[in-house]
Structure formats: structure tokens, C-alpha cells
C-alpha positions, 0 to 999 in steps of 0.5 A: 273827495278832499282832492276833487273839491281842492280850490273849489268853493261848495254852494248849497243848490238852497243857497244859489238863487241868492248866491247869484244875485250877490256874487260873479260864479262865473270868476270862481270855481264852485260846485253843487251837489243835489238829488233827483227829487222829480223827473218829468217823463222824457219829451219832445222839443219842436226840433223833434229832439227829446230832453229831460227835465229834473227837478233837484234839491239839497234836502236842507230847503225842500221848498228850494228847488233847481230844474235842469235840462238834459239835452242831446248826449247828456240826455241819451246817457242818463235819462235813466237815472233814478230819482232819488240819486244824488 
């Protein structure tokens, strides 16, 4: 894990609302970690397309949550995944 975080900064998922809104990420190589607290069942887009949705938090602010989309490949390899999994 030391060498796979070298040069790179952790942001909690409970701090990143606020990091955003103070500093440029998209300069810095920064990383999360989160677990699968909520999955919503797999739908369909108006393409025809499924995707899933999941809801993670870093089990610091229960209350702060991050929804994230899977669509397309991501979606087909891991729709399966299991909530509770980091």
C-alpha cells in the first residue's frame, strides 16, 4: 500500500464536498477510499443502457455520502459486487 499511495495525497470521501470547493484536484494526484453503504438495483438509461448506482462513505461521517455511477464496462464487471465492500 506505501508504494501504491507514494506521490499521492488521501482525501477522505467525508472531506471532498469541501475539498472541491478549496482546492484544484484536478493538479494533484489524490485518491479515496470508500464502502459500498447502498446499492440501488441495476436500471435502465433512456439509451437502453443499464448502470448502476452506489452509494459510499468512509465510515467517519455516515451523513456524508458520495453516489457513483457504473456505466458500460464498469458497470458489466462489477454490478455484483457486494455492499459492504471497500
Amino acid at each position: 500500500m506505501d508504494r501504491k499511495m507514494a506521490n499521492r495525497k488521501l482525501i477522505r470521501l467525508s472531506q471532498l464536498k469541501s475539498k472541491l470547493a478549496t482546492e484544484n484536484l484536478e493538479e494533484i494526484d489524490w485518491v479515496t477510499f470508500g464502502v459500498i453503504v447502498r446499492k440501488v438495483t441495476p436500471q435502465s438509461a433512456n439509451n437502453g443502457r443499464t448502470f448502476s448506482i452506489w452509494r459510499l462513505n468512509d465510515l467517519r461521517d455516515l451523513n456524508e455520502c458520495v453516489s457513483l455511477f457504473l456505466f458500460g464496462d464498469v458497470h458489466k464487471e462489477h454490478w455484483k459486487t457486494d455492499q459492504g465492500t471497500v
